[in-house]
Structure formats: C-alpha cells, structure tokens
N, C-alpha and C positions, 0 to 999 in steps of 0.2 A: 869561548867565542873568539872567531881570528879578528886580525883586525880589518881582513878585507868585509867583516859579514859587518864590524862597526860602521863602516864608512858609508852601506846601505842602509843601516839605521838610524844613522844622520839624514842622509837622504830623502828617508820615506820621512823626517820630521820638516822639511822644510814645506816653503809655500808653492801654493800651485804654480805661480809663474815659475819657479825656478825647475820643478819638474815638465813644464812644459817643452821651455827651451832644452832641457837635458833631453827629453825622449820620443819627441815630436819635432821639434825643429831642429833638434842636432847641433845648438848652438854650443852649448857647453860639453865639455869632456867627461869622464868619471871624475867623481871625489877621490881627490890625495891626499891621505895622511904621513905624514913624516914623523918619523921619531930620529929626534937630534942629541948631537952629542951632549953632555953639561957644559953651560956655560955659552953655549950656542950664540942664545941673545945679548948676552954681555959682551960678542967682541962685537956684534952686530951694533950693540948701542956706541964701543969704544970707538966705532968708524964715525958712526955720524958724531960724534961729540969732536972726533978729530976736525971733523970737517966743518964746524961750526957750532953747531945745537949746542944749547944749554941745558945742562946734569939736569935742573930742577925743572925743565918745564919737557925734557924727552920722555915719550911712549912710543912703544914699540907699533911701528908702521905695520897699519891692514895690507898693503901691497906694497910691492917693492919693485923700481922700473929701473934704479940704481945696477949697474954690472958690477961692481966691485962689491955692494950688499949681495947680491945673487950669489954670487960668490966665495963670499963669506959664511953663505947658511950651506951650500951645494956642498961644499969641504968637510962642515959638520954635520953631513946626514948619516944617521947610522942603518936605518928602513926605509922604503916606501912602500903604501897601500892603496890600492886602488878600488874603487865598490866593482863588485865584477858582475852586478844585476843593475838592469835601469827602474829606476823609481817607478813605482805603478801613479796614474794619474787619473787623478780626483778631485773635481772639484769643491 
C-alpha cells in the first residue's frame, strides 16, 4: 500500500464533519503525511526548551504558528503524501 492510498484511509476514518468540510465545502485541503528525518522532534523540542519551556512539563505541539519551528521540521522532511481521493460522505 502507498502512502498516498494511507492518507485516504485515514480519511475515510474520520468524522462526518471533517469529511464535510474536506469534500463539500472545500474548507480543508488533502491530508499530508510526512515522513521526517531522526531526531526531527528533538531539535524541534531543543528550540522551544531554548526559548523557555521546561524539559519536564514539554510535549510536542499539535500545531505549529512558530516560523522558526516550521522551519525546523521543513529542513527535516524527507517525504510528503497527499490522499489523492476525497473522502466519500456518510453520515
């Protein structure tokens, strides 16, 4: 299996609102999967540690609006996947 055909079977597992706005209102894009270098999240954790955060209370952030975090993961991509089918919708 590619991993463009995983990122649709992700897809088809989520909830109906999220395949709504994917294939009916066009709000969302396809799903991206990335496959990152090693070590990827560890310089990504060593910025924010730089920048304040504390070693025992850091977890790796759901999003990222940081440029210099963007940054830091963009440098270490090795892939990108894209689903290349829209999600069928069902409620």
């Amino acid at each position: 299996m590619t991993l463009e055909q995983c990122c649709y079977r992700v897809e088809e597992s989520l909830d109906y609102v999220y395949k709504k706005c994917r294939s009916e209102d066009k709000a969302i894009g396809p799903l991206e999967l990335r496959v990152m270098k090693y070590k990827a999240f560890d310089a990504l954790m060593d910025l924010f540690i730089f920048q304040g955060s504390s070693v025992s209370q850091y977890k790796t952030p759901r999003y990222i609006i940081s440029d210099e975090a963007l940054q830091i993961l963009n440098a270490r991509m090795v892939a990108s996947f894209f689903s290349q089918k829209t999600p069928t919708l069902e409620p």
